[in-house]
C-alpha positions in Angstrom: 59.1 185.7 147.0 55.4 186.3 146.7 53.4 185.6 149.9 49.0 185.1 150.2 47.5 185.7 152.9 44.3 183.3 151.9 42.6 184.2 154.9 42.6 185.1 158.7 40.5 186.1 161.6 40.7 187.2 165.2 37.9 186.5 168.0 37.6 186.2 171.7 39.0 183.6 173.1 36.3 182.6 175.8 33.6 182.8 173.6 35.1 180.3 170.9 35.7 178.1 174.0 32.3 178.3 175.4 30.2 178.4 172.2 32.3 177.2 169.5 31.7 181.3 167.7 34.7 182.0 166.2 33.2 185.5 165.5 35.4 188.0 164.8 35.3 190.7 167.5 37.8 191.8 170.3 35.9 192.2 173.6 36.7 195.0 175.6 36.5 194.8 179.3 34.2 198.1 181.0 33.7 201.4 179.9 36.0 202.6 177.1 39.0 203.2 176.9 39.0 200.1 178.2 41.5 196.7 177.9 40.8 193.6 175.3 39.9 189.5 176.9 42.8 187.3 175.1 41.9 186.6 171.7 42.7 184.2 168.6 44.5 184.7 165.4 44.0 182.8 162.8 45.9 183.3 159.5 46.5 180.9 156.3 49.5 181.5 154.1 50.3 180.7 150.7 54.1 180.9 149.5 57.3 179.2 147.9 59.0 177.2 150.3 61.3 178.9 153.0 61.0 181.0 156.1 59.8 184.3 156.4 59.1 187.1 159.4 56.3 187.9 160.0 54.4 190.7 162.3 50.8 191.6 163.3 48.9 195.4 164.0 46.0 196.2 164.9 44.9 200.1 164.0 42.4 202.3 165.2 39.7 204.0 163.1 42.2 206.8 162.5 45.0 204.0 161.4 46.9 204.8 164.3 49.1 201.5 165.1 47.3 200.4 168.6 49.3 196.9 168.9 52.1 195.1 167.1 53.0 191.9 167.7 56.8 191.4 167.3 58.2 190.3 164.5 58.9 186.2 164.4 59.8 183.7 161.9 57.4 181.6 160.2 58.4 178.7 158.1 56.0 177.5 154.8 56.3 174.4 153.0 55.3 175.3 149.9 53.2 176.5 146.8 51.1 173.3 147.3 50.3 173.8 150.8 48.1 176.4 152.5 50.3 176.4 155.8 47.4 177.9 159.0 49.0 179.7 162.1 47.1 180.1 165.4 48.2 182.4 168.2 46.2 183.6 171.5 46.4 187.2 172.4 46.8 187.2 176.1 48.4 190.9 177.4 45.4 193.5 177.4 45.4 196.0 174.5 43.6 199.4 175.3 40.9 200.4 173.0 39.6 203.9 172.7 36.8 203.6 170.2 33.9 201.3 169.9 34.6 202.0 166.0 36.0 199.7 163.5 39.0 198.7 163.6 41.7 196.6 161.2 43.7 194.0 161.6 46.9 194.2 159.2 49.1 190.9 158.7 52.6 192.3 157.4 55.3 189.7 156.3 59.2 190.3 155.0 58.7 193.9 155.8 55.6 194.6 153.5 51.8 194.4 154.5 50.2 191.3 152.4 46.4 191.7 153.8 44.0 193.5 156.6 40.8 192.3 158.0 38.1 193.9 159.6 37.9 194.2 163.4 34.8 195.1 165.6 34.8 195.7 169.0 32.7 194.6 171.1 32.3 197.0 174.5 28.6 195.7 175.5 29.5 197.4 179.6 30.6 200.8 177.7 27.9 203.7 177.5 29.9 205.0 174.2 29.7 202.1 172.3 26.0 201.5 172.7 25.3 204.2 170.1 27.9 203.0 167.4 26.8 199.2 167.9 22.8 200.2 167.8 23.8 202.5 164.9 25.5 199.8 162.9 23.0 196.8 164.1 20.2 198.9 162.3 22.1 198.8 159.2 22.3 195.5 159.6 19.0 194.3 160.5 18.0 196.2 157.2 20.3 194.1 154.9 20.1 190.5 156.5 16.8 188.2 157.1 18.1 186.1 160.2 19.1 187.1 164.0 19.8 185.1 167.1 17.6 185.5 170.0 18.5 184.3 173.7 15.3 183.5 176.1 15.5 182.9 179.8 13.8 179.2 180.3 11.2 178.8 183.3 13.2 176.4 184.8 16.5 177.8 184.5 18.9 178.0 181.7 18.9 179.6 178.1 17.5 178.9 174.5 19.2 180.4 171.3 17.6 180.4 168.3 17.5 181.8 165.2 14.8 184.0 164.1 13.1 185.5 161.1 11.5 189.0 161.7 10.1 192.1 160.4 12.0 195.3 161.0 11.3 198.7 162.4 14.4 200.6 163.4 15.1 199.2 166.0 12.1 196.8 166.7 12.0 193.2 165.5 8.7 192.2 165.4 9.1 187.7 165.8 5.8 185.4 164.5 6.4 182.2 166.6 4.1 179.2 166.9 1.2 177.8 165.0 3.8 175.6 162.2 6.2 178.7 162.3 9.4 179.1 164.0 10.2 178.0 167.9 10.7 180.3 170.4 10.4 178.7 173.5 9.3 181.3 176.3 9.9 184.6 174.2 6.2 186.0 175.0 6.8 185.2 178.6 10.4 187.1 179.0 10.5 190.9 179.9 13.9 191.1 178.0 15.9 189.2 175.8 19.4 189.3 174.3 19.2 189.4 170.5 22.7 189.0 168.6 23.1 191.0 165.0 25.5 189.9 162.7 26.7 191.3 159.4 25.9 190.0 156.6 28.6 191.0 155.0 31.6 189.8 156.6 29.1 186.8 158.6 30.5 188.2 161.4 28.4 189.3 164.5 28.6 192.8 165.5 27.3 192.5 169.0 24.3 191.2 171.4 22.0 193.6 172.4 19.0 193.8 175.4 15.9 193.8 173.7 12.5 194.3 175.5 9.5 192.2 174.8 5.9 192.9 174.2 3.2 190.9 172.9 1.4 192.4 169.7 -2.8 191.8 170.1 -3.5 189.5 167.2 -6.5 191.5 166.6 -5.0 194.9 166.3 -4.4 196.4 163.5 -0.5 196.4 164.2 -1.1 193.0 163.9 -2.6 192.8 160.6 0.3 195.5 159.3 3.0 193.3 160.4 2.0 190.4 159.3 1.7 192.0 155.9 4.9 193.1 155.8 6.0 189.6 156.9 4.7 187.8 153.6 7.8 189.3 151.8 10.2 188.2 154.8 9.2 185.0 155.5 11.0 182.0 153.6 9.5 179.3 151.9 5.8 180.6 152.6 3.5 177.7 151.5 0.2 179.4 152.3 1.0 182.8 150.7 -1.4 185.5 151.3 -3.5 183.2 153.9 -0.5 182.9 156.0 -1.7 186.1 157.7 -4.9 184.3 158.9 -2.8 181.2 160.3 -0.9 184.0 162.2 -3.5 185.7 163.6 -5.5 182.4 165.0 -2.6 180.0 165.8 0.7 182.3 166.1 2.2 184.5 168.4 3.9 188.2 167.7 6.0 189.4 169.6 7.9 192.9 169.4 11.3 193.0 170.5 12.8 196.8 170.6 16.7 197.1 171.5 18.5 198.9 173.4 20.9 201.5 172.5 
């Protein structure tokens, strides 16, 4: 019997019960090698009728077997039905590398589909290079990131945010009909999450510090050039730049890592 896997992911299991981010990332716990927070799997099926074992790995960058789940039985109703499984990951699994790794969904003895697993390590020193690495490649190929800003009285804000990229600095035009940022000129860091835009997946949250660009400078005036081609839906065209530099705020963000 033929089996589809239609689709699956694994993410952190706090996370999706704090913020409702089913994001898929395993969480590693201090510096690497270092043990995984209980996670979620997600997986939908597609198959004839019948019951059918089932077993789950997870394998390093080098496709060395790091985890397998033992094998269970499953049961499907059907070709018409897409039958979804859930399970929570609760014994620690020790990662090594702040690299990619897969996830590999193997039923009736044979593999029938892998996924994509990042690790997130944010307290590791190692894995700051790889996930500053990767969020640059990122940044390059997407046009929105999420920005968390400490509130005055207490508290968070998380938005989204449309930028201008260099490296590793975001440069952020807030204010003055563009977008809300409450408190981001006011903040000496910020935590900025980068997600892929390939798999819509995020790839970590990184410190960022925050400086105010002089809207008379001439950084200013390149900037806000470059953000004509990055910023949606631009009514005003070319005389956007003016409405920036009398009613808006920029603000450079560089990250860490």
């Amino acid at each position: 019997m033929t089996i589809e896997l239609l689709s699956a992911m694994a993410f952190d299991a706090q996370t999706f019960r704090d913020e409702g981010l089913p994001d898929p990332v395993l969480k590693v716990v201090g510096e690497l090698p270092g043990s995984t927070r209980p996670f979620d799997i997600n997986r939908v099926y597609q198959a004839a009728q019948g019951r059918y074992e089932e077993s789950i790995l997870i394998l390093d960058p080098d496709d060395v077997v790091v985890w397998q789940r033992p094998w269970r039985f499953i049961e499907l109703r059907g070709e018409m039905f897409e039958d979804l499984f859930r399970d929570t990951i609760r014994a620690p699994i020790e990662i090594s590398s702040p690299d990619e790794h897969k996830l590999v969904f193997l039923v009736d003895g044979g593999e029938v589909g892998r996924i994509p697993l990042y690790i997130d390590a944010s307290q590791s020193a190692l894995a700051l290079g790889v996930v500053g690495d990767a969020a640059e490649v990122a940044l390059k190929k997407g046009s929105i990131a999420w920005v968390t800003i400490p509130q005055p009285r207490g508290g968070t804000a998380t938005r989204p945010m449309w930028y201008v990229q260099k490296g590793r600095r975001l440069f952020v035009i807030k204010g003055g009909g563009e977008q809300e940022l409450p408190n981001l000129e006011a903040c000496d860091t910020v935590d900025v999450v980068v997600k892929s835009k390939d798999i819509k997946a995020a790839l970590g949250t990184m410190r960022a510090d925050v400086r105010v660009v002089d809207n008379g400078s001439d950084e200013f005036a390149e900037i806000a050039t470059l953000g004509l081609a990055n910023r949606l839906n631009n009514a005003d065209g070319i005389k956007a730049t003016e409405r920036w530099r009398t009613d808006s705020t920029m603000v450079e963000l560089t990250l860490h890592g």
